[in-house]
C-alpha positions in Angstrom: 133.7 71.5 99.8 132.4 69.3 97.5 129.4 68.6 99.7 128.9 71.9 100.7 128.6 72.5 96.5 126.0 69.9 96.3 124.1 71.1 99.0 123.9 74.4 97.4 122.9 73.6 94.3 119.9 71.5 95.6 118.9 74.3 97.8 118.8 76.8 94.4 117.5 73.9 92.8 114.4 73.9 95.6 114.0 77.6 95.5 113.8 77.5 91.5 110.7 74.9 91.9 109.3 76.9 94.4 109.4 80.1 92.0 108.1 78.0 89.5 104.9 77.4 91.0 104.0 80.8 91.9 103.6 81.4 88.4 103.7 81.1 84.5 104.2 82.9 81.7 100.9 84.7 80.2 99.1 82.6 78.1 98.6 84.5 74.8 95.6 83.4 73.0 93.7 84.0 69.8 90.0 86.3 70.3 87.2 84.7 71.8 89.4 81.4 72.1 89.4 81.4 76.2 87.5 78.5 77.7 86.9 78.1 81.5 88.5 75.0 82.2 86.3 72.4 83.2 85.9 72.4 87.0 86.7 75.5 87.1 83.9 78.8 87.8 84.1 82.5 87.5 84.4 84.5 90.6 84.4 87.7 89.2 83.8 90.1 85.3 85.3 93.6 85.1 84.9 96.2 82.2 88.4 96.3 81.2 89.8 99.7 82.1 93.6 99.6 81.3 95.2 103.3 81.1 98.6 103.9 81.6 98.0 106.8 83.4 96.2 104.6 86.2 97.0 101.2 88.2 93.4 99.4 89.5 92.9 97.0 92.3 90.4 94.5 92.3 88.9 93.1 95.5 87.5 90.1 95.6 85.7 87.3 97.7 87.3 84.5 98.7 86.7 81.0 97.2 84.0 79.0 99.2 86.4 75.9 99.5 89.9 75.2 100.5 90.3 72.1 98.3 91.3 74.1 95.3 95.2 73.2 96.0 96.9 71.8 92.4 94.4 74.1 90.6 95.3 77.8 89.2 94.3 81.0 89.8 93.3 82.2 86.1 93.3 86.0 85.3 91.7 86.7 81.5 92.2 89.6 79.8 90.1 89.5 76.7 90.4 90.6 73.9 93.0 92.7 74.2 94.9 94.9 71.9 97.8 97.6 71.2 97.3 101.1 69.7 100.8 102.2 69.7 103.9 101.3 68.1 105.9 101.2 71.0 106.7 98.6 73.7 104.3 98.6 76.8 103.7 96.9 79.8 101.0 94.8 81.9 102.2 94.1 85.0 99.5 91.8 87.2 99.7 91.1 91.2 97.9 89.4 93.9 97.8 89.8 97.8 95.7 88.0 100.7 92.7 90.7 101.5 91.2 91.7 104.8 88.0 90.6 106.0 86.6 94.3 106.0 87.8 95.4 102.5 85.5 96.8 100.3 85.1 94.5 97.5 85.0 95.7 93.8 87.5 97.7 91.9 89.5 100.5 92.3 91.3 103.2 90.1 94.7 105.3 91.5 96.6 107.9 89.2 100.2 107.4 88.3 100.8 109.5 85.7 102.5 106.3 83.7 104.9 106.4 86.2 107.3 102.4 86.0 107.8 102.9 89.6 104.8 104.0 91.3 103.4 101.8 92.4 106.4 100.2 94.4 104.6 96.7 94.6 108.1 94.9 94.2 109.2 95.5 97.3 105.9 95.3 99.0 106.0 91.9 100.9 102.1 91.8 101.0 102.1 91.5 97.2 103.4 88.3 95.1 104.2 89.5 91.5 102.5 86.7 89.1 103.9 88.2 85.2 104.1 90.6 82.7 103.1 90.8 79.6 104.9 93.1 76.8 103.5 93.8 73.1 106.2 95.7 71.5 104.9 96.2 67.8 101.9 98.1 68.5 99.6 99.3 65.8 98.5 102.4 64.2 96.4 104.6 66.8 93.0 103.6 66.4 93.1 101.0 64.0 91.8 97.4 65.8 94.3 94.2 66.1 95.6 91.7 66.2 93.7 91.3 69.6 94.9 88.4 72.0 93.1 87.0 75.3 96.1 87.1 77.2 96.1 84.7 80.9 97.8 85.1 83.8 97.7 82.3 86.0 98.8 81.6 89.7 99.4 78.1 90.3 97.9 77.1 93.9 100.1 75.6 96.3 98.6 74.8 100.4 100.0 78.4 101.1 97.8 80.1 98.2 95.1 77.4 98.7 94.6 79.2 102.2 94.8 82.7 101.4 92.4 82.1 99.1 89.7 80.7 101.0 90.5 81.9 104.5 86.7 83.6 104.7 88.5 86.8 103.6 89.2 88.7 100.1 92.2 88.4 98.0 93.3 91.5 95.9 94.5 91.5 92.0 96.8 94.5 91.5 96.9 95.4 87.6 99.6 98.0 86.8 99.4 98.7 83.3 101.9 101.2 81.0 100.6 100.5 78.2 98.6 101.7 75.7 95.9 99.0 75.4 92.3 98.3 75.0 90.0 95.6 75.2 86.5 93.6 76.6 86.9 92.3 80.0 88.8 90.5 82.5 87.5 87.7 84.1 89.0 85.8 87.4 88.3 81.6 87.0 89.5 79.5 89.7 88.2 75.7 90.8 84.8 75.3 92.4 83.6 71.7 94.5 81.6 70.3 92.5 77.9 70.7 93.7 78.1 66.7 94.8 81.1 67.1 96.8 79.2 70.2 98.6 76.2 67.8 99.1 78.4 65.8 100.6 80.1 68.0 102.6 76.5 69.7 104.4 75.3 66.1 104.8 78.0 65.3 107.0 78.1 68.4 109.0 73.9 67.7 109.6 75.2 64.2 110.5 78.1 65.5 112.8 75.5 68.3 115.0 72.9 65.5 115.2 75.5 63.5 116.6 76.4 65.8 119.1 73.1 66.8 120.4 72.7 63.2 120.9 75.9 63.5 123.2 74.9 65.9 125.2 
């Protein structure tokens, strides 16, 4: 019994870790504070369009390079602020992406709807946070403004979905009632030696072969 106890515990203990890397908590930051991490590049800059009326997808490329594994997938929403004194909701998600889907982004009606759409239960789609700002402010009046991240960390599973010379997807359902600047996607990029590297020793690998032949 006892055994069967500490077996269990390691197991939720596992899965907690697990959970843990999928994701963090938004990072909420003061206006124009957001750096790109060093390393790191931006793969994609969206006017930010964030009705509640609406939920967006936004298709992008893939990363050029596996070797982004112990890095993060960094979603920035800048400058961001709340016009309404009432508690609202950002809810951000990723998928894997086709190799034929169209990239850019993409706006579908929901009438403000908390259910639609019903990416919870969609096994295609991991769920990477939320972000709530219940005061709100006086309709049209500006701040405080935040650039608020979301950030995926990448394990080998993510590491390959998001360079498997395909898309990935960013699902943004927001009931809210929110404005801002942008969003901007950042993930790790090779650094131009390592890519030198890399197309050296495939020229070195197809010389080699030729020779073989």
């Amino acid at each position: 019994m006892k055994k069967t106890l500490s077996s269990l515990l390691v197991l939720l203990a596992t899965i907690g870790l697990f959970t843990s890397l999928a994701c963090a908590d938004p990072i909420v930051l003061d206006p124009g504070t957001y750096e790109v991490p060093e390393g790191y590049g931006t793969l994609g800059t969206q006017y930010l369009e964030i009705d509640h009326l609406y939920y967006y997808t936004w298709c992008l490329e893939d990363l050029p390079s596996s070797d982004i594994e112990g890095g993060r997938l960094e979603i920035v929403f800048h400058n961001v602020y709340d016009w309404t004194i009432e508690e609202d909701f950002l809810n951000v998600y990723i998928r894997d992406g086709g190799v034929d889907e169209s990239i850019g982004w993409t706006r579908y009606g929901d009438g403000e709807s908390l259910i639609i759409p019903d990416w919870s239960s969609d096994p295609n789609w991991t769920f990477i946070d939320v972000w709530s700002d219940p005061a709100g402010h006086p309709r049209w009046v500006d701040g405080p403004s935040y650039d608020v991240v979301f950030t995926l960390n990448i394990d080998s599973e993510w590491a390959n979905k998001l360079a498997n010379d395909g898309t990935f997807v960013i699902g943004i359902d927001p009931d809210c009632h929110y404005y801002g600047s942008e969003i901007t996607v950042n993930a790790p990029v090779p650094e131009p030696a390592t890519l030198i590297l890399l197309g050296s020793g495939l020229i070195g690998l197809a010389g080699f072969r030729k020779r073989t032949v």
